[in-house]
LODOMAR-562399 format. One record per residue (C-alpha): chain; residue number from 1; x, y, z; residue in one letter. Coordinates in pm, whole numbers, plus 32768, in hexadecimal, padded with zeros to 4 digits. Layout:
N
<site><chain>A</chain><resi>NUM</resi><u>X</u><v>Y</v><w>Z</w><resn>a</resn></site>
...
# end
This chain:
92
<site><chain>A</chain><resi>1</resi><u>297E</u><v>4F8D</v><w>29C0</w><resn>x</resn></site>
<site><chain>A</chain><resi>2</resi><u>28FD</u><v>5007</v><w>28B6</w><resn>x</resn></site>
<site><chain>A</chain><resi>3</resi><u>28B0</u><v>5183</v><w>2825</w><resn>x</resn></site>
<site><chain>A</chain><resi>4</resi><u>2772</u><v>51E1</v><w>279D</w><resn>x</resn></site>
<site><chain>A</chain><resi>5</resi><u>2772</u><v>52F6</v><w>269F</w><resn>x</resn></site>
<site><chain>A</chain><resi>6</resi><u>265F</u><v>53E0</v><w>260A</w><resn>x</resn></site>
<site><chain>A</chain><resi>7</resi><u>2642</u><v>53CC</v><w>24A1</w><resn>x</resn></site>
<site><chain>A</chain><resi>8</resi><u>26E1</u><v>551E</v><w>2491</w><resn>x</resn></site>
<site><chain>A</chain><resi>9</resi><u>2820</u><v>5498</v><w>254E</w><resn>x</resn></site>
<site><chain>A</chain><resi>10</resi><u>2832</u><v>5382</v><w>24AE</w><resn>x</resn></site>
<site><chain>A</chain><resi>11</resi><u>284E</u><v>5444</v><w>2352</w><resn>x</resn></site>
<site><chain>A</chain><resi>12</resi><u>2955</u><v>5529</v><w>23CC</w><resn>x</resn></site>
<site><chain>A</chain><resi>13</resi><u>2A0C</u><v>540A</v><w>243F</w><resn>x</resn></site>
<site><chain>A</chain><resi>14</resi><u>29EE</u><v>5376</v><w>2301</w><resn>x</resn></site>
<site><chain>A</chain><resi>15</resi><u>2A3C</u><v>54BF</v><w>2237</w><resn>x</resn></site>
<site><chain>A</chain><resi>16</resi><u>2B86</u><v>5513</v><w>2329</w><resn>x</resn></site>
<site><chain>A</chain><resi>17</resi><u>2BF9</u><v>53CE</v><w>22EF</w><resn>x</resn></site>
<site><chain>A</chain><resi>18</resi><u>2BE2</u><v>540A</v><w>2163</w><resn>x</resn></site>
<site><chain>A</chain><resi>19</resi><u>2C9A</u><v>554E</v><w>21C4</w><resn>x</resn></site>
<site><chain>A</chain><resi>20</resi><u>2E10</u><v>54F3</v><w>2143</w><resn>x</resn></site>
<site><chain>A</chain><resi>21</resi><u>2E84</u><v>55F7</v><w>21F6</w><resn>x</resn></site>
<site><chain>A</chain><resi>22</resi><u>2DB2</u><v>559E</v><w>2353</w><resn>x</resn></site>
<site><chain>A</chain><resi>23</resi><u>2E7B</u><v>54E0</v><w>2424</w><resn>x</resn></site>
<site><chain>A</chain><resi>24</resi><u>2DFC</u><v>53D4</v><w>24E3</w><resn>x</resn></site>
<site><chain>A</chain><resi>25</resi><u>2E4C</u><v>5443</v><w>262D</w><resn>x</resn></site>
<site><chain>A</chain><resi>26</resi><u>2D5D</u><v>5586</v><w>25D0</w><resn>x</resn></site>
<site><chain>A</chain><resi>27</resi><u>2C3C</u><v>5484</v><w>25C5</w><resn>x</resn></site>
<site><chain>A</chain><resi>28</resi><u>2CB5</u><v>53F6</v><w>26F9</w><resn>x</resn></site>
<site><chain>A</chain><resi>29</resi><u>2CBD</u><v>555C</v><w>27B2</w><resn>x</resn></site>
<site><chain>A</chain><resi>30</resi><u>2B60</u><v>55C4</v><w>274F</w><resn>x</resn></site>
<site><chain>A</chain><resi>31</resi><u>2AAD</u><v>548D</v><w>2759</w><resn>x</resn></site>
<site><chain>A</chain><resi>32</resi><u>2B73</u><v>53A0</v><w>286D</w><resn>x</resn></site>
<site><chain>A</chain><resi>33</resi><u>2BA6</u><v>525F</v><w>275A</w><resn>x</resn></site>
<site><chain>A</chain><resi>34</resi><u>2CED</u><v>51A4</v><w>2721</w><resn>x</resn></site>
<site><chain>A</chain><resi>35</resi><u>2D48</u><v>5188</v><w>25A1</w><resn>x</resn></site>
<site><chain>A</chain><resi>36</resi><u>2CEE</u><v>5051</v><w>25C2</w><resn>x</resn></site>
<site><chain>A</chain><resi>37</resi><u>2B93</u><v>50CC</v><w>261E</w><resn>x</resn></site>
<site><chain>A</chain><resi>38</resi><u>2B6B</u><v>517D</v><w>24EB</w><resn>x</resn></site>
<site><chain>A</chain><resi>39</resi><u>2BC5</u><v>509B</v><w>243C</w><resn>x</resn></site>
<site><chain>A</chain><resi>40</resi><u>2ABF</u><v>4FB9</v><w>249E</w><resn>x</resn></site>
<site><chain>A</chain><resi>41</resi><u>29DE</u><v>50D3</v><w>247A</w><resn>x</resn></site>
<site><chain>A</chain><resi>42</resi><u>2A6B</u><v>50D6</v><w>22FE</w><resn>x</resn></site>
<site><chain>A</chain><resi>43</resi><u>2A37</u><v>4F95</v><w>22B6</w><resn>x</resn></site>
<site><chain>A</chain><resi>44</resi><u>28BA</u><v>4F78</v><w>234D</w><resn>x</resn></site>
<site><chain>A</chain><resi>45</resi><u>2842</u><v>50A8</v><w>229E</w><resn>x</resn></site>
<site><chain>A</chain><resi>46</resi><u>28E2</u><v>509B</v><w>2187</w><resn>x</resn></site>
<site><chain>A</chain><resi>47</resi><u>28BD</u><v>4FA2</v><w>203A</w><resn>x</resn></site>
<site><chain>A</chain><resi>48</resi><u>2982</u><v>4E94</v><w>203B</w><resn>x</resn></site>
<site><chain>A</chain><resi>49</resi><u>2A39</u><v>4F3B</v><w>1EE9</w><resn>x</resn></site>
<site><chain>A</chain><resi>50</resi><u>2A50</u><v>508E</v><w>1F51</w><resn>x</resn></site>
<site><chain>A</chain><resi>51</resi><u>2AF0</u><v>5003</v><w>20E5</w><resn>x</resn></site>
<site><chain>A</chain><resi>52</resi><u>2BFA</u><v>4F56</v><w>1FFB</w><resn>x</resn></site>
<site><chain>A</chain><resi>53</resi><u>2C3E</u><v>505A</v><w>1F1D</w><resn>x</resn></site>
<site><chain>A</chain><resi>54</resi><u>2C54</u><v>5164</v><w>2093</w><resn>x</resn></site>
<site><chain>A</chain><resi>55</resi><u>2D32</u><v>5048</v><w>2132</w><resn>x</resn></site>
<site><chain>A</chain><resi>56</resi><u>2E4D</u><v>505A</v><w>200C</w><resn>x</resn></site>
<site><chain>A</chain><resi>57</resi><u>2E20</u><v>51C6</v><w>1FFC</w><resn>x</resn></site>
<site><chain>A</chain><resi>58</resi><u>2E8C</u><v>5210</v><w>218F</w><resn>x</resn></site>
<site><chain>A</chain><resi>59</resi><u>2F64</u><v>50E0</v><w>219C</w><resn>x</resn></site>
<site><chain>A</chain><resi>60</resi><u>30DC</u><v>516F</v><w>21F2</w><resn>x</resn></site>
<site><chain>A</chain><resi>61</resi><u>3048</u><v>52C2</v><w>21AD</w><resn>x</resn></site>
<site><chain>A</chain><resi>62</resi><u>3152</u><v>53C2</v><w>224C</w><resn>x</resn></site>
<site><chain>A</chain><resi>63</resi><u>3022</u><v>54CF</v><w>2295</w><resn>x</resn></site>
<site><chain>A</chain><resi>64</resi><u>2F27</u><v>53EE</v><w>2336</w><resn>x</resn></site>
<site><chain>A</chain><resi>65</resi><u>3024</u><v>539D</v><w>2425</w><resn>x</resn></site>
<site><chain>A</chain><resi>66</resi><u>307E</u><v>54DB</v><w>251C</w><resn>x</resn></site>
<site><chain>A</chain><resi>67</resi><u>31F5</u><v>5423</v><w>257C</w><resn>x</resn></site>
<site><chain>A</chain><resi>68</resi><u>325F</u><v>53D0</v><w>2400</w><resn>x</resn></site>
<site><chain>A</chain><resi>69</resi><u>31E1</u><v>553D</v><w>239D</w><resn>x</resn></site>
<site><chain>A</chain><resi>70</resi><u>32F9</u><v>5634</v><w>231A</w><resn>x</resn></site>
<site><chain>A</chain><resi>71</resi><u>3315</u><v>578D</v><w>23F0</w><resn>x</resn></site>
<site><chain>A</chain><resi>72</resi><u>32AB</u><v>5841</v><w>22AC</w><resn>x</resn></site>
<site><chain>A</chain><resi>73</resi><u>3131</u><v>5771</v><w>22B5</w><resn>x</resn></site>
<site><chain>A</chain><resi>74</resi><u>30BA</u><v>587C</v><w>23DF</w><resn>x</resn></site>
<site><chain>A</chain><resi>75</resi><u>2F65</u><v>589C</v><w>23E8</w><resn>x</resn></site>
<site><chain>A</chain><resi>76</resi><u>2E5A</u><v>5819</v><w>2323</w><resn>x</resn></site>
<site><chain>A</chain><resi>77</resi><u>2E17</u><v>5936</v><w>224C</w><resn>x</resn></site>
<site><chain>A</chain><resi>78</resi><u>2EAB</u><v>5915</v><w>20E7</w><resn>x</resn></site>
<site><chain>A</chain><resi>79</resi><u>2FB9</u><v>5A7E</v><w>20AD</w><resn>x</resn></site>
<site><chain>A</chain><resi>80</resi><u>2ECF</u><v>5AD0</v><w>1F74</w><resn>x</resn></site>
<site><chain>A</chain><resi>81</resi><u>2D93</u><v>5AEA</v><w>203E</w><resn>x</resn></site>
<site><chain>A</chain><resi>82</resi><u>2D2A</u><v>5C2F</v><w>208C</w><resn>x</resn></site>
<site><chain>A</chain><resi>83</resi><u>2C97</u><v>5CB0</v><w>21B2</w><resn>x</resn></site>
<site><chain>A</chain><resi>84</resi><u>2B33</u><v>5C99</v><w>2228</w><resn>x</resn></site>
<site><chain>A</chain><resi>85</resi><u>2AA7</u><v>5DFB</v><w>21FB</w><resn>x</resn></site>
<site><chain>A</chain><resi>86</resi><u>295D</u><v>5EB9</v><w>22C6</w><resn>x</resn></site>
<site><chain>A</chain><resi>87</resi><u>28C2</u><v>5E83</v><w>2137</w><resn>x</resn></site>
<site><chain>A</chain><resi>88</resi><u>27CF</u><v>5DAF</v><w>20F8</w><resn>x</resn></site>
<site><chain>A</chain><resi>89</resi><u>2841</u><v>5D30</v><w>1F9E</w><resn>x</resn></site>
<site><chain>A</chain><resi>90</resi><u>29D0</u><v>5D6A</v><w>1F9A</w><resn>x</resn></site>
<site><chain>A</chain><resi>91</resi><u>2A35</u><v>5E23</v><w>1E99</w><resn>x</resn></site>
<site><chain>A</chain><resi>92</resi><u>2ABA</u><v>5D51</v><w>1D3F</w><resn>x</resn></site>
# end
């Protein structure tokens, strides 16, 4: 059986899966798809260049996969990111 997305979902599927520091498994918990899934999503909506390009990117990648991840890879919030603020333009 197969999902239908929104346009929306579909591009935060796509952009999480650009993510190198989303794993797969995060796509699977919010949106219920195998990696196999997305990658079929991938490869539909995406060129036939730019799905290549993707595929050798993520192949073997430690961080898109949650089991080959090192404990130091916690969340997926980079260390030099700062916090989200109540300000409307964060301060430079």
């Amino acid at each position: 059986m197969k999902k239908e997305f929104t346009e929306i979902q579909l591009d935060r599927i796509i952009e999480m899966a650009w993510e190198d520091r989303t794993p797969f498994e995060a796509i699977t918990f919010q949106f219920g798809i195998s990696e196999q899934e997305t990658i079929e999503i991938m490869r539909t909506e995406m060129k036939p260049s730019s799905f290549r390009m993707w595929r050798a990117r993520v192949q073997g990648r430690a961080t898109k996969h949650a089991k080959l991840r090192s404990e130091a890879v916690g969340r997926f919030k980079c260390n030099m990111q700062r916090q989200i603020s109540g300000n409307k333009i964060s301060k430079r």
